[in-house]
N, C-alpha and C positions, 0 to 999 in steps of 0.2 A: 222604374221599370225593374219585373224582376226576370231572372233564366231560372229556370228550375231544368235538369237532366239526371237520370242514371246512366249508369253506366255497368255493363257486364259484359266480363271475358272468363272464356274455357278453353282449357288446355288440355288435351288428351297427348300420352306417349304412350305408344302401345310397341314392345319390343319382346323378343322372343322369351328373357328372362325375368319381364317387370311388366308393370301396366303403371302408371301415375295420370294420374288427372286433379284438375285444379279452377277452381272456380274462385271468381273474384266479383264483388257486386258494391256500387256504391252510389250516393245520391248526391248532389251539388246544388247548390243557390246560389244568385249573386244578385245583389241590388245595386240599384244607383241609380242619382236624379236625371232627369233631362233636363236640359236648359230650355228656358219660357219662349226659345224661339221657333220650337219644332213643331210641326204639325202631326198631333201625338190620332188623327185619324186617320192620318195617310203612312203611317210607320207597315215596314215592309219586311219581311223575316222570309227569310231562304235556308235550307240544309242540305248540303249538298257536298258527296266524298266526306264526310266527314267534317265540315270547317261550318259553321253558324256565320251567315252574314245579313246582317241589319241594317237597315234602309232608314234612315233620320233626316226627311225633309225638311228645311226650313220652312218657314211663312215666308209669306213672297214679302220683297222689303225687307226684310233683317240678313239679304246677303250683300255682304259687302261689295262696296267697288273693288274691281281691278286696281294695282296698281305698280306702278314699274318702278321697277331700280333700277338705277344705272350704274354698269361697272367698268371700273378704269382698270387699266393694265399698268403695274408697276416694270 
């Protein structure tokens, strides 16, 4: 799977003595495998406020069972 994003921010100050402005622009990749357990048709991608979040269903059958631990109090 790859992310491909740009990114671009501008900065204006406008004050009675000066004016500055500032522009900033860049581009991003990222790769990486999925594990053979996912169901790479039903994969789910959201953007939202800013934050990327991805949906990585399993195949039915490759999720594990529950299992409980039991904890003792010293």
């Amino acid at each position: 799977m790859t992310i491909k994003g740009e990114r671009e921010e501008h900065k204006e100050e406008k004050k009675k003595d000066y004016y500055v402005s500032e522009r900033q622009f860049g581009a991003f990749e990222r790769s990486f495998r999925l594990p053979d357990n996912v169901e790479t048709d039903k994969i789910k991608a959201q953007f939202k406020n800013g934050v990327l979040t991805i949906e990585l269903p399993k195949k039915p059958g490759s999720q594990k069972t529950e299992k409980k631990i039991s904890i003792s109090s010293s």
